[in-house]
C-alpha positions as CSV (number, residue, x, y, z in Angstrom):
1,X,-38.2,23.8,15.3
2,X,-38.4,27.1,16.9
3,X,-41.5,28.2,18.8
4,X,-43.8,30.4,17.9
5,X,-42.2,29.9,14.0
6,X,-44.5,28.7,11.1
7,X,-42.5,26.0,9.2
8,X,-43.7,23.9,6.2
9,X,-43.4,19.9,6.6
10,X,-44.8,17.4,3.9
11,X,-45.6,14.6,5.4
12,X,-45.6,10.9,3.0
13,X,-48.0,8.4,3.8
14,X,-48.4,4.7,2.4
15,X,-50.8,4.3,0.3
16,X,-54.1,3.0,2.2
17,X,-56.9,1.8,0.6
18,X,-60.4,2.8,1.9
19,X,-64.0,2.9,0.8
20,X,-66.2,5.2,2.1
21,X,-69.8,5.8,1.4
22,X,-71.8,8.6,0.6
23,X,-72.0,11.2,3.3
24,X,-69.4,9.5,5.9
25,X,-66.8,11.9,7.2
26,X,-63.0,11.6,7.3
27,X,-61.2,12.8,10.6
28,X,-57.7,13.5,10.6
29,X,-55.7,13.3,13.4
30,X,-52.0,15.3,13.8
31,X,-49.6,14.0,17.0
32,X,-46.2,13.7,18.0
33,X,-46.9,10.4,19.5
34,X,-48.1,7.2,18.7
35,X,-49.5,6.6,22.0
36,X,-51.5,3.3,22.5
37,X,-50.0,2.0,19.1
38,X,-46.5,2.1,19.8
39,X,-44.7,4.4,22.1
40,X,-45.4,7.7,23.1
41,X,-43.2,10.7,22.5
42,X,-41.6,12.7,25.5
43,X,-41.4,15.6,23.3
44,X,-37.7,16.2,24.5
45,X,-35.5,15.3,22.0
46,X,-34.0,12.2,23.1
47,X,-34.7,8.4,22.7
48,X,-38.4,8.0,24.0
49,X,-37.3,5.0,26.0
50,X,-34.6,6.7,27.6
51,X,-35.6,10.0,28.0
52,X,-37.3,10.2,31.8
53,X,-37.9,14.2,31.1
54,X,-41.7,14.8,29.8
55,X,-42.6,18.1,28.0
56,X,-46.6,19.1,26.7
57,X,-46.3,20.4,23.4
58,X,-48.6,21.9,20.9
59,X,-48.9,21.8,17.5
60,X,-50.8,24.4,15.8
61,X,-51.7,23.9,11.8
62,X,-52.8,27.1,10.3
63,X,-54.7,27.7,7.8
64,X,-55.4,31.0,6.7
65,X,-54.8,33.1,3.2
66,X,-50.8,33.6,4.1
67,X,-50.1,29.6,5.2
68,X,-52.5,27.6,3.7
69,X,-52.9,23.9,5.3
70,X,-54.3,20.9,2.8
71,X,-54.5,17.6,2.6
72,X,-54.6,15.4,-0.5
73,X,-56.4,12.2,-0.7
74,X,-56.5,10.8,-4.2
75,X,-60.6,9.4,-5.2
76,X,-60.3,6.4,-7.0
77,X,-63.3,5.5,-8.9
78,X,-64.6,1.6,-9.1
79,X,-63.8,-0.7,-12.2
């Protein structure tokens, strides 16, 4: 990655099941870590065990008429 660049990713997920009623929101949440759920990421490059050197990043989705951000969630209707 080079900073400052805009670069494309497409990220796979599992597929999750989920219900949610009418009117509840959805958040969406993008890290480099999975703090608190398995390790965090010290953002440097190496093995995150290993690695004793800690750098902030920041990760910056854009969404505007030249990079356009989306997310796809399929809606399943009920049998």
């Amino acid at each position: 990655m080079t900073p400052g660049s805009v670069e494309r990713y497409r990220i796979f997920l599992p597929n999750l099941a989920h219900g949610f009623r009418a009117g509840h929101r959805l958040r969406f949440t993008l890290t480099s870590s999975s703090k608190n759920v398995a390790f965090p990421n010290p953002n440097a490059g190496a093995h995150p065990f290993e690695d004793a050197k800690k750098l902030t990043v920041t990760q910056t989705v854009y969404h505007t008429d030249a990079y356009r951000s989306r997310l796809l969630l399929p809606v399943l209707t009920p049998r």
